[in-house]
C-alpha positions as CSV (number, residue, x, y, z in Angstrom):
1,X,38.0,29.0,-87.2
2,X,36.3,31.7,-85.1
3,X,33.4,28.7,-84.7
4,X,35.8,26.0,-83.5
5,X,37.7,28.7,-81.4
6,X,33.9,29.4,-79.8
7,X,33.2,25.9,-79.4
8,X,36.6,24.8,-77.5
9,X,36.0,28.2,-75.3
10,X,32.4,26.7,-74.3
11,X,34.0,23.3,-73.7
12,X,36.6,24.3,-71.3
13,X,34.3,26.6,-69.7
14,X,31.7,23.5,-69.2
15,X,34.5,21.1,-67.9
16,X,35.7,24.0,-65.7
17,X,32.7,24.0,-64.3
18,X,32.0,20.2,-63.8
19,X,35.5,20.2,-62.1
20,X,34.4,22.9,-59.7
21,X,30.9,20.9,-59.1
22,X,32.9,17.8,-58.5
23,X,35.5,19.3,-56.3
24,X,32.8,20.7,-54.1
25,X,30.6,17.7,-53.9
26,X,33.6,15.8,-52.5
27,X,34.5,19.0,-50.6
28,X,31.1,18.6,-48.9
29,X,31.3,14.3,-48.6
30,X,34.7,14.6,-46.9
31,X,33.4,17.3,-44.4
32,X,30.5,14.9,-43.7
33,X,33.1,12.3,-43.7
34,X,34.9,13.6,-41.6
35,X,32.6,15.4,-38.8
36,X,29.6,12.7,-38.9
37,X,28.6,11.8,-35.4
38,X,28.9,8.2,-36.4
39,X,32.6,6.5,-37.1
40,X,32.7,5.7,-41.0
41,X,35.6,3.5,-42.0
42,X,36.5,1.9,-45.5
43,X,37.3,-1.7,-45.1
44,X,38.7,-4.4,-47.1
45,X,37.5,-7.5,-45.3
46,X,39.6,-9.9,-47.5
47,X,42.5,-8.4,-46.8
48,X,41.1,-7.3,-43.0
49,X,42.1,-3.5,-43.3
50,X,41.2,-0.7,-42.8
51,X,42.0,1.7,-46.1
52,X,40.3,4.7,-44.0
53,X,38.5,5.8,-41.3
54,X,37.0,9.3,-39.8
55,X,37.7,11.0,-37.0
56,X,34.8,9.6,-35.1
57,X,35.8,6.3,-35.7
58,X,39.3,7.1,-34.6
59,X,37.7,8.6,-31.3
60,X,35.2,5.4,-30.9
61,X,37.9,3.1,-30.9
62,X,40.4,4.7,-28.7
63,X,43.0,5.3,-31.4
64,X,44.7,8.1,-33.1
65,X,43.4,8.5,-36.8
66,X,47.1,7.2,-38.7
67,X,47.3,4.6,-36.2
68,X,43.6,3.1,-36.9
69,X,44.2,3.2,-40.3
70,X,48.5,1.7,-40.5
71,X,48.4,-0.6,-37.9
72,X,45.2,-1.7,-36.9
73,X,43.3,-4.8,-38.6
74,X,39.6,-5.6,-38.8
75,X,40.1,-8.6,-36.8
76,X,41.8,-6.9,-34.2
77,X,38.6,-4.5,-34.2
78,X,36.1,-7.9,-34.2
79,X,38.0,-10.5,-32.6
80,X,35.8,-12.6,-31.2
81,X,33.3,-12.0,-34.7
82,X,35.2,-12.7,-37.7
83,X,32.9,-15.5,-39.1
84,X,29.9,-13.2,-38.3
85,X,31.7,-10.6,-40.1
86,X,32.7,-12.1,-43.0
87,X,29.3,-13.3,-43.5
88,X,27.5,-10.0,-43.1
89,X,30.5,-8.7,-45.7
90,X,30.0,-11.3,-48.3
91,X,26.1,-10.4,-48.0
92,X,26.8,-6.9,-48.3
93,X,29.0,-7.7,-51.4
94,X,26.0,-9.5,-53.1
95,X,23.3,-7.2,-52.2
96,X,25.2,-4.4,-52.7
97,X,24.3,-3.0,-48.9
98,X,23.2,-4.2,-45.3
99,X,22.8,-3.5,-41.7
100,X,23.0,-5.5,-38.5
101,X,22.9,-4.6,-34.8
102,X,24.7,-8.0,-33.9
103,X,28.5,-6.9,-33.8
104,X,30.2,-5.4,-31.3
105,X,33.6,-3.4,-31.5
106,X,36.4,-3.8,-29.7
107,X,38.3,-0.6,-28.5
108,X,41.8,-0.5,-28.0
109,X,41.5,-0.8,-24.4
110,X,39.8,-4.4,-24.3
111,X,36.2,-2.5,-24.0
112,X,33.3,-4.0,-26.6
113,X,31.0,-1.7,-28.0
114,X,27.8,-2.9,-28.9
115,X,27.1,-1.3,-32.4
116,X,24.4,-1.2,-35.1
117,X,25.9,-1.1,-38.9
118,X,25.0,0.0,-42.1
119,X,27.1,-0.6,-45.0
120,X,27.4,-0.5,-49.0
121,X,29.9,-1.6,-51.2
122,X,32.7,1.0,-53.0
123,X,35.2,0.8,-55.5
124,X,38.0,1.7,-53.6
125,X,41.7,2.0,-55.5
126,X,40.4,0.2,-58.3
127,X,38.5,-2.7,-56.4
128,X,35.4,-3.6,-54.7
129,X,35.3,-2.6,-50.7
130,X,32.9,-1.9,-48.1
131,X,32.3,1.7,-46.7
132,X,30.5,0.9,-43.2
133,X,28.7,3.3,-40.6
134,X,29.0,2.1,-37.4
135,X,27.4,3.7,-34.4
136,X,27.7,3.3,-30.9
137,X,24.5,2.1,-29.4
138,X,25.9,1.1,-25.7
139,X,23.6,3.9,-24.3
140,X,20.5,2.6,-26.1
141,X,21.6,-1.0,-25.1
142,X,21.5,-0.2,-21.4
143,X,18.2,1.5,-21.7
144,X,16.8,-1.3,-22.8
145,X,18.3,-3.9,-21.0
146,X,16.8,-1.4,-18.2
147,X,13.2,-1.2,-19.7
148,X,13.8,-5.2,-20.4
149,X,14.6,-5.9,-16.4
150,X,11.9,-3.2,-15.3
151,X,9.0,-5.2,-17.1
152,X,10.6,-8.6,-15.3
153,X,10.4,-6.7,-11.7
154,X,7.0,-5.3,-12.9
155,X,5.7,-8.7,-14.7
156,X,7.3,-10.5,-11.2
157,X,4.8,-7.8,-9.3
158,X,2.1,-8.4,-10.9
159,X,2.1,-12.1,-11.1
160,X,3.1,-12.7,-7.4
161,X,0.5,-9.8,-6.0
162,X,-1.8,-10.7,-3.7
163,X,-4.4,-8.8,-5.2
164,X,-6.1,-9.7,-8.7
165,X,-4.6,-7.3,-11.6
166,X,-7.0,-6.7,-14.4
167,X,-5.9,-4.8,-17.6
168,X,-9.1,-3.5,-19.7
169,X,-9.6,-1.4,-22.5
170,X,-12.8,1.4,-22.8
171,X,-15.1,-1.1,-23.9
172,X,-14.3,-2.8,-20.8
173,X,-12.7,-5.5,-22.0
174,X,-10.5,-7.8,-20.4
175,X,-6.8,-7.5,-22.0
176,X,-4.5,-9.0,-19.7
177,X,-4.7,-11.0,-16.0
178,X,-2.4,-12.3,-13.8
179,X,-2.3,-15.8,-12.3
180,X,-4.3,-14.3,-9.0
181,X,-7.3,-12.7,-10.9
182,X,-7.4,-16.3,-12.3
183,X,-7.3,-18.4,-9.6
184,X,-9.9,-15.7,-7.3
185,X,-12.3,-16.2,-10.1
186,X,-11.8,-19.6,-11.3
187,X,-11.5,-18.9,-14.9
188,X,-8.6,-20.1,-16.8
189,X,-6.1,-16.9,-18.3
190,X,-7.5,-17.4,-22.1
191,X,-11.0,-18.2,-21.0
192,X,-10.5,-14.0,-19.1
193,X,-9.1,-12.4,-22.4
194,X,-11.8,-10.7,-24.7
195,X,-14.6,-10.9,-22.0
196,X,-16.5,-8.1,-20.3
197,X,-16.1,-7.1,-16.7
198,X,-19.8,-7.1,-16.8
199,X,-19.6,-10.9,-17.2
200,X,-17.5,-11.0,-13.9
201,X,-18.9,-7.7,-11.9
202,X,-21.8,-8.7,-10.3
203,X,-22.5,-5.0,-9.1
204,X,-21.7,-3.0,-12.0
205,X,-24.4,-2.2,-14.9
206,X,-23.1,-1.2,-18.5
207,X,-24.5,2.5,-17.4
208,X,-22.5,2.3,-14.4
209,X,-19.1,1.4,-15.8
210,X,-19.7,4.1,-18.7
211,X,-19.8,6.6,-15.7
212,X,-17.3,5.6,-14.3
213,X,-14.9,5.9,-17.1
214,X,-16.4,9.1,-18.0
215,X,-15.3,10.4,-14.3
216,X,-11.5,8.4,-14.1
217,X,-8.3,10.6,-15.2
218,X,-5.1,9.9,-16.0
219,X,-2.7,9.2,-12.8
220,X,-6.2,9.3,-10.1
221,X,-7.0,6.1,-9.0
222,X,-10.7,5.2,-7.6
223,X,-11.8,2.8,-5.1
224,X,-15.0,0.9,-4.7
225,X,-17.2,-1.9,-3.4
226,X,-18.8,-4.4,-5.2
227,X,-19.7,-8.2,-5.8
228,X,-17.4,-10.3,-8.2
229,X,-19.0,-13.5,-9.6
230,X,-16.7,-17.0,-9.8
231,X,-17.2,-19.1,-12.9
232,X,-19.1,-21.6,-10.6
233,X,-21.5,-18.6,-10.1
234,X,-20.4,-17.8,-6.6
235,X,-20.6,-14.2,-5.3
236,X,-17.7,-12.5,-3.1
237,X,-17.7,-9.1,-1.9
238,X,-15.0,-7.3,-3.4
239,X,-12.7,-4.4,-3.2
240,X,-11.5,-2.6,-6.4
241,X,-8.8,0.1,-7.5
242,X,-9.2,1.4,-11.1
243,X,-7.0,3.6,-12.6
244,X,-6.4,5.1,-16.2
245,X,-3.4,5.4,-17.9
246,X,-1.8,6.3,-20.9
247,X,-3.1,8.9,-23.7
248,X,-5.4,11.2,-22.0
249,X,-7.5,11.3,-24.9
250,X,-7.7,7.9,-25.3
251,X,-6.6,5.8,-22.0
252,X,-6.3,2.0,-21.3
253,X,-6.8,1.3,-17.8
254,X,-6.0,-1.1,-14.7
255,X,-7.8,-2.1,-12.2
256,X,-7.0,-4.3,-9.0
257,X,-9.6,-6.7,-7.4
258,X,-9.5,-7.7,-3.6
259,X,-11.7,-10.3,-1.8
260,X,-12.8,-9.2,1.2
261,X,-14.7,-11.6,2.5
262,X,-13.1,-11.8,5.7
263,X,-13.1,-8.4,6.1
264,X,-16.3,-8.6,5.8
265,X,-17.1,-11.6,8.0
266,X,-14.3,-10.0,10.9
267,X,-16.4,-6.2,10.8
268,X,-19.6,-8.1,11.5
269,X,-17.9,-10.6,14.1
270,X,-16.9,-7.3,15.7
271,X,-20.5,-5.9,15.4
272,X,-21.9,-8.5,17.3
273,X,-19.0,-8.0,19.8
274,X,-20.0,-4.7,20.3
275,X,-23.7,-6.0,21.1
276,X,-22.9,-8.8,23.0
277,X,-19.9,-6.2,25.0
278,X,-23.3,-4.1,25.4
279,X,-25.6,-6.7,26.5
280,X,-23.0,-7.4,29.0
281,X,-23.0,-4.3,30.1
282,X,-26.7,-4.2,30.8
283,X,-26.8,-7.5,32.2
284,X,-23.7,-5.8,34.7
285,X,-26.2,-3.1,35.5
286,X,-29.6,-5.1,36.2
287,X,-27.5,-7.3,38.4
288,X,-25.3,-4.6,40.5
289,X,-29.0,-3.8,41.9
290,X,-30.2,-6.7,43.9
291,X,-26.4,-7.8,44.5
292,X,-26.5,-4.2,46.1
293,X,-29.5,-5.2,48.5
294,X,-27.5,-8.7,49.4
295,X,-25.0,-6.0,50.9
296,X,-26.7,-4.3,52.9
297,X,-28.2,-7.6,53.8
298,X,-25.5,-8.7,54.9
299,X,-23.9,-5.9,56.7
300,X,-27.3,-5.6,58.6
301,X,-26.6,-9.6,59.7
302,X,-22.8,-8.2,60.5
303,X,-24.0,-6.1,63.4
304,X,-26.1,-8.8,65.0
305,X,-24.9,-11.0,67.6
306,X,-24.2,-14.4,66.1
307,X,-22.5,-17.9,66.9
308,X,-19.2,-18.8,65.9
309,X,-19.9,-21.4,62.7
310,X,-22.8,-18.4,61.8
311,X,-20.4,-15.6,61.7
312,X,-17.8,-17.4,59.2
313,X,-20.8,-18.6,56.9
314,X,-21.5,-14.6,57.4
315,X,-18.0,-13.8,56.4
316,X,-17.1,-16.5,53.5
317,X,-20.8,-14.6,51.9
318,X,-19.6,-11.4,52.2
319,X,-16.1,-11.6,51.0
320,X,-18.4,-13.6,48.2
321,X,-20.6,-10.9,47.3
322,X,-17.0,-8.3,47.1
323,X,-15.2,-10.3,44.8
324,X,-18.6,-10.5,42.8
325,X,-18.9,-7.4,42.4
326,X,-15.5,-6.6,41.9
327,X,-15.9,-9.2,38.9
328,X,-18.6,-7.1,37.4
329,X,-16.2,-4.1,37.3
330,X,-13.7,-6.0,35.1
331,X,-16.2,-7.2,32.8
332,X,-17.8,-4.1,32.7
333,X,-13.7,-2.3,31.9
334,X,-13.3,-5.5,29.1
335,X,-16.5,-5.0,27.7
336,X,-17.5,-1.8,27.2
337,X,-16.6,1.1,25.2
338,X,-13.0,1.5,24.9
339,X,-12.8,5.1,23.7
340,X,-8.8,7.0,23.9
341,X,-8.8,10.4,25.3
342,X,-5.1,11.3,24.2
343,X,-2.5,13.7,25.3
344,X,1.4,14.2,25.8
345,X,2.0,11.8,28.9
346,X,5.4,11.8,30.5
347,X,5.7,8.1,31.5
348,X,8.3,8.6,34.4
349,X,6.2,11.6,36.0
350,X,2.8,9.3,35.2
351,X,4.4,6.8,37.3
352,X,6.2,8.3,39.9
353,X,2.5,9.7,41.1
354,X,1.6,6.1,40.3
355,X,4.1,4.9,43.0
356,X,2.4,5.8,46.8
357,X,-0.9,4.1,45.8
358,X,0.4,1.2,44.3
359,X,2.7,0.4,47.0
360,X,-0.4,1.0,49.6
361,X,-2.5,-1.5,47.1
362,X,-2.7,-5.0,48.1
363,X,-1.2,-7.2,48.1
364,X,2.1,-4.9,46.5
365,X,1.9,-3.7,50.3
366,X,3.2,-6.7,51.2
367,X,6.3,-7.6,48.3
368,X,9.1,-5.4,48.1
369,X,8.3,-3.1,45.0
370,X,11.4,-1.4,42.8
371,X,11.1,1.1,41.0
372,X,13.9,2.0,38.3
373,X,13.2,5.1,36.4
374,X,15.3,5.2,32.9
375,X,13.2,7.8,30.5
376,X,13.2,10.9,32.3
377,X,11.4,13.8,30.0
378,X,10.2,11.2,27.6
379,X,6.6,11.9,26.6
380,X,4.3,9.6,24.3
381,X,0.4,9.7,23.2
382,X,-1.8,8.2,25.5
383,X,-4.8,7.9,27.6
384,X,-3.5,8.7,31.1
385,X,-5.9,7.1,33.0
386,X,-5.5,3.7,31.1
387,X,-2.2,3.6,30.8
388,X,-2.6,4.3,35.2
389,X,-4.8,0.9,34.9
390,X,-2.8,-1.1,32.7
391,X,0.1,-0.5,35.1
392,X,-2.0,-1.2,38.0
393,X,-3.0,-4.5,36.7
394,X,0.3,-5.7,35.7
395,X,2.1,-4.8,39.1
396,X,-0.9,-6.3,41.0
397,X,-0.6,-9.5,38.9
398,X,3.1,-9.7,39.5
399,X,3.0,-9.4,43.0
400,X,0.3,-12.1,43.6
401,X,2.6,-14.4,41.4
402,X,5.8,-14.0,44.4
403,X,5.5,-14.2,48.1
404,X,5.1,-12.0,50.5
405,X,9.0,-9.7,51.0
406,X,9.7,-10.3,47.1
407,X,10.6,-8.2,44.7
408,X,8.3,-6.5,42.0
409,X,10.3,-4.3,39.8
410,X,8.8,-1.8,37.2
411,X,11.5,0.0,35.3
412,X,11.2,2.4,32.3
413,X,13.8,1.9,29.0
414,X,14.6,2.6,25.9
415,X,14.6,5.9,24.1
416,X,12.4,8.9,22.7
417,X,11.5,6.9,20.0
418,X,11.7,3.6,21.2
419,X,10.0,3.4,24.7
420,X,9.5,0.5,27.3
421,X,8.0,-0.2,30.5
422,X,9.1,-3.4,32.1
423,X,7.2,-5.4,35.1
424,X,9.3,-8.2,36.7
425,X,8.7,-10.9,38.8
426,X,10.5,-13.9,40.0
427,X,9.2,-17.5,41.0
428,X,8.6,-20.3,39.1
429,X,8.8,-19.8,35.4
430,X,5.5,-20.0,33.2
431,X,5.3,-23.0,30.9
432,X,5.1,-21.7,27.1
433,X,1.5,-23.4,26.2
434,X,0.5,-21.9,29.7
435,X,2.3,-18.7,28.9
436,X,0.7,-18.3,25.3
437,X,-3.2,-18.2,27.0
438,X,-2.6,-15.6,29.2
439,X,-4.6,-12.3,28.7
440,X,-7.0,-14.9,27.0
441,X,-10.8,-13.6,29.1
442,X,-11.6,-16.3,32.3
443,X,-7.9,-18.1,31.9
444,X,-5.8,-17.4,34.9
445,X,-3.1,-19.6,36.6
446,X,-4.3,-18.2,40.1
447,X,-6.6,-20.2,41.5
448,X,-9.2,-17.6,42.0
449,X,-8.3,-15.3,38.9
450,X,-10.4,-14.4,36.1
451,X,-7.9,-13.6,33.3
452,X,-9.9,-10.5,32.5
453,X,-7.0,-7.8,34.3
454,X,-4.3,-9.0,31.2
455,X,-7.1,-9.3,29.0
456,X,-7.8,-6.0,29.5
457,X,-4.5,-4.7,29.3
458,X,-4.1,-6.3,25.9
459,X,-7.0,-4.7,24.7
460,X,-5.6,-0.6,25.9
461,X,-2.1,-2.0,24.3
462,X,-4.1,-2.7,20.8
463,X,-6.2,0.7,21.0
464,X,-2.7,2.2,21.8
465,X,-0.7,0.5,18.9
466,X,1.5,-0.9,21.5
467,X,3.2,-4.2,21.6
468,X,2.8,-6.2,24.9
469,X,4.6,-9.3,25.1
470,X,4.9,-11.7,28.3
471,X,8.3,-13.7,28.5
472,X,9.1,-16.4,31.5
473,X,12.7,-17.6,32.1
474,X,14.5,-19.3,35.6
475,X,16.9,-16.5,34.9
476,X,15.0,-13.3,34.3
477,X,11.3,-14.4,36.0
478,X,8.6,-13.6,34.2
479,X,8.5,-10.0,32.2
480,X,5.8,-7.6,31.0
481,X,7.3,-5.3,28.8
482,X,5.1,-2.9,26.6
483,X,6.6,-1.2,23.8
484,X,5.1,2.2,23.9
């Protein structure tokens, strides 16, 4: 008896215990239950309830935790999703678990939640059920719906750049291209993958692009001159911006390759501008000598008694040999160096010291010249004495385009940041083929004009990053206005 007493004692003691083990293990499953970040609910799908549902879920769905569970169905949760659902339950039933990221749930305000699923099945009162995680995803879903429009715009960029884009690995291997890179080299896309920007870099050795690897970092672009060969076996001179990316340790990188052949062919067109602008000027200075002695040549003749027909032959010369040599000054102006010295330059003071000589000047001496002064204060950068020439010029040409007594207005405009000066003439206005050749050297619509005065004042505008632009209307005349 004292045995079977001993053994009974043991027995309740060891199911005392299992009941303790068991009541904490669900102790511990309902508190995870119940305070899991994601909603858990119980559902029988062929009856489409819910038998129970956390608090989570409850929050999720925009419902109070009896309501979710007395009132609300699984269709009323899926609504547009049933089918979908009732296959991803029947394969969960069969399996024995799943997961999906293709259902959304539908809160009690009308909102969807897109949601990612993992369910089992669970005997549930005594039949089989599905216990189902659900989480929220709509935050991951935006991010990459973000990162999935931000390689479109980027994939849009690169495709449509004007440049070639190049993406190559250490071993300088070509891994990706755009259409450009193609089409500047001639190679088909696949016939760029895999190869070595040694096969396309006609300046770079092996040695060289292990250097320069060895000297790029992350995030610190270089940029260099070489030669890129075409398929055909065509050279071009190139420009290129490489750039590593990525792991420090062990970085991809991208380079971009620009053609700049016409850069190339415009630097030495303006090279041989600059010898040709100096062998003009020394042509200017070997000629200035004798044409000096014609002078004084003819002023000698000048003081000598001489018939009537002599004197205007006499005259017609001299007034020959002035405008030739005040030809020789332009060109020289157009020609030669055109180097800025610039400082703070108030333009209404600039040209209210301008006034008195230009109005002395002919022939303004002999139009009626307005001056209307609108930026008082306002000060830009500039080279005094140019901008002094380039009004001059366009004030002189403006008043040999009206009569004698008309008006020639220069005005000031605009603002501190925006500034304009304005010359305005009347008469007849300029035809637009005509008007698009002005300030084009030796075109002139006077008959004894040279073109070179606008020409020249184009060529200040340019050094000045101004605008100049020439308009001609019956209404307004014809207007210089140079945006400052």
């Amino acid at each position: 008896m004292t045995e079977h007493r001993q053994g009974l004692e043991q027995e309740r003691a060891r199911r005392a215990a299992a009941e303790r083990s068991l009541q904490e293990s669900e102790q511990r499953l309902r508190r995870i239950f119940d305070h899991s970040n994601d909603a858990i609910l119980v559902i029988d799908p062929a009856a489409d309830r819910i038998l129970e549902a956390n608090a989570r879920a409850a929050e999720m769905l925009g419902y109070d935790a009896e309501e979710l569970i007395s009132r609300v169905t699984i269709s009323a949760v899926h609504p547009q999703e049933m089918p979908r659902l009732r296959a991803f339950a029947g394969d969960v039933i069969t399996r024995g678990s799943g997961w999906t990221n293709e259902l959304s749930c539908t809160c009690k305000d009308g909102s969807r939640l897109p949601s990612e699923i993992s369910a089992s099945v669970l005997s549930f009162e005594g039949r089989d059920c599905i216990i189902a995680v659900v989480r929220d995803v709509t935050e991951r879903k935006a991010a990459e719906e973000a990162l999935r429009r931000s390689e479109e715009r980027f994939r849009a960029f690169v495709e449509n750049a004007g440049d070639g884009f190049f993406a190559v690995d250490a071993g300088g291997h070509i891994r990706d291209v755009n259409q450009r890179a193609c089409d500047m080299l001639g190679y088909g896309h696949d016939d760029l993958i895999g190869r070595s920007v040694l096969d396309i870099d006609a300046g770079l050795t092996a040695a060289d692009f292990t250097a320069l690897i060895d000297e790029l970092e992350v995030g610190r672009p270089q940029l260099l001159e070489s030669r890129h060969r075409r398929q055909d076996g065509g050279v071009f001179p190139s420009e290129v911006s490489i750039c590593a990316y990525g792991n420090p340790d062990a970085p991809s990188y991208i380079a971009l390759l620009r053609d700049i052949s016409r850069r190339k062919e415009a630097e030495a067109a303006i090279e041989r501008l600059a010898e040709m602008g100096e062998f003009a000027a020394m042509i200017i200075h070997q000629v200035r000598n004798p044409l000096a002695t014609i002078d004084l040549c003819l002023e000698h003749l000048a003081q000598r008694s001489l018939d009537e027909r002599t004197g205007r032959r006499l005259a017609l010369a001299r007034g020959e040999s002035t405008r030739l040599a005040g030809l020789l000054d332009e060109v020289l102006s157009y020609a030669g160096r055109l180097d800025l010295a610039l400082s703070p330059c108030d333009i209404d003071a600039l040209i209210r010291e301008l006034v008195p000589t230009l109005a002395a000047r002919s022939p303004v001496a002999d139009r009626d010249l307005r001056v209307d002064l609108g930026l008082p204060g306002v000060q830009v950068q500039a080279d005094a004495d140019k901008l002094v020439q380039v009004l001059t010029n366009l004030v002189v040409n403006a008043a040999e385009a009206v009569a004698p007594g008309e008006p020639v207005t220069l005005r000031t405009s605009g603002s501190a940041t925006a500034p304009c000066i304005e010359v305005q003439n009347g008469g007849e206005p300029i035809p637009p083929d005509v008007l698009a050749r002005i300030g084009n050297p030796f075109f002139s619509t006077k008959g004894r004009g040279n073109g070179l005065g606008v020409a020249y004042v184009r060529r200040v505008a340019a050094a000045h990053h101004w605008e100049l632009t020439l308009t001609s209307t019956a209404e307004e005349g014809t207007v210089a206005r140079l945006r400052l």
